[in-house]
N, C-alpha and C positions, 0 to 999 in steps of 0.2 A: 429509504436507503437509495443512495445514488447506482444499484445493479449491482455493485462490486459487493462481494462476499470478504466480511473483515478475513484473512490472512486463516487464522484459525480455524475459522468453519469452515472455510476454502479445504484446508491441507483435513481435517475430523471429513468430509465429505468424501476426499479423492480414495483417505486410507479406507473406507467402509464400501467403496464403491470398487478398492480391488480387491478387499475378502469377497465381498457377496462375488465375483469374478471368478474366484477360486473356488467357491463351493461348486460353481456352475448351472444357481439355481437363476430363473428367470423371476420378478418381480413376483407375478402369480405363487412359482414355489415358495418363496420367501417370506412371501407372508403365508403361506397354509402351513411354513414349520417353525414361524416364530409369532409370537401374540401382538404384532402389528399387522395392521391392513396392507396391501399392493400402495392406494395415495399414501401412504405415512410413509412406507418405504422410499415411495419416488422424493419428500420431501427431506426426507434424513438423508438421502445418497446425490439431493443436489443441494444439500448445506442450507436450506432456507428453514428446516429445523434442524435441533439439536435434539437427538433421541434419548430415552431414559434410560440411567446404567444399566440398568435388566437387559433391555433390548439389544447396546452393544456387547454385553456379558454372553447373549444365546447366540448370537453371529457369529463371533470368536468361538463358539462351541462347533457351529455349525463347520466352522472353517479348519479347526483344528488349530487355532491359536490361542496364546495365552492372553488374558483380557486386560493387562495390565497396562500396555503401554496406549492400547487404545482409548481406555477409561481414562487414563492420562491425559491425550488427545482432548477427551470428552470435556473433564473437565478443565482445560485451558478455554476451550470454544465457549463455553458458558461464561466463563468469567471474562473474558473478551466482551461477553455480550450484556453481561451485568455494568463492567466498565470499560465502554469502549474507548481507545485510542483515539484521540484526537487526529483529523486526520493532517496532517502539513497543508498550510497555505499554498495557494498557488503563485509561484514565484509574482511579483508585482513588477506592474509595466515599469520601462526606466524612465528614468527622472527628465525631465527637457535639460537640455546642453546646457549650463553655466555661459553666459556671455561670455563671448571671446572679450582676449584683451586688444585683439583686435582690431575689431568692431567693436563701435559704442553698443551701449543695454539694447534698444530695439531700434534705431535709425540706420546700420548700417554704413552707418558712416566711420574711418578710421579718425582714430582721438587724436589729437593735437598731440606732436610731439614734445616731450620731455625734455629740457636744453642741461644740459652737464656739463660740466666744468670739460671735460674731458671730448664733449662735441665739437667735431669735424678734424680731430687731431687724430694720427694713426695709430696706430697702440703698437708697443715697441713687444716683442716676443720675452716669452717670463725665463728668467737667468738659468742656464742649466746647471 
């Protein structure tokens, strides 16, 4: 992965990283009152896993929230990760200049003028 955390596990990390905030428990607390370890915590609240519904079910307990919009959360960030978004191209360099008409193709030199019936006559202004 290029660092960047797809969007979903981004937003599933920040919202679990302000319950646990709320309860006011430290990593240690957090796991001695839920059945994840202190590293599983650290990796569920920096988005590099995705926790099992149970776990965010007992936070939400812990927190006194309802577990629904999180499991919600949860399982967007999975499915993100089953199919991730391609990510957009990055814009492509611009094209080299089109020869002037100017200048010739590559000599730099101006092209021979074009003679017209109407060359070196003044052009009379169009009728009002």
């Amino acid at each position: 992965m290029s660092g960047e955390l797809p969007l979903e596990r981004a937003h599933l990390a920040r919202e679990l990283a302000f319950l646990r905030a709320t309860t006011g428990l430290s990593l240690a607390g957090l796991a001695a009152r839920t059945t994840a370890s202190k590293s599983s915590w650290q990796r569920y609240l920096g988005g590099t896993q995705i926790p099992p519904p149970a776990l965010v079910t007992e936070l939400c307990a812990l927190a006194g929230e309802p577990p629904a919009r999180l499991l919600a959360l949860r399982e967007l960030a999975e499915l993100s990760r089953r199919h991730p978004h391609p990510r957009p191209a990055p814009p492509a360099p611009p094209a080299p200049a089109a020869p002037s008409r100017k200048t010739g193709p590559a000599t730099g030199e101006e092209p021979p003028a074009v003679e017209t019936p109407d060359a070196g006559r003044p052009h009379a202004p169009p009728p009002a």
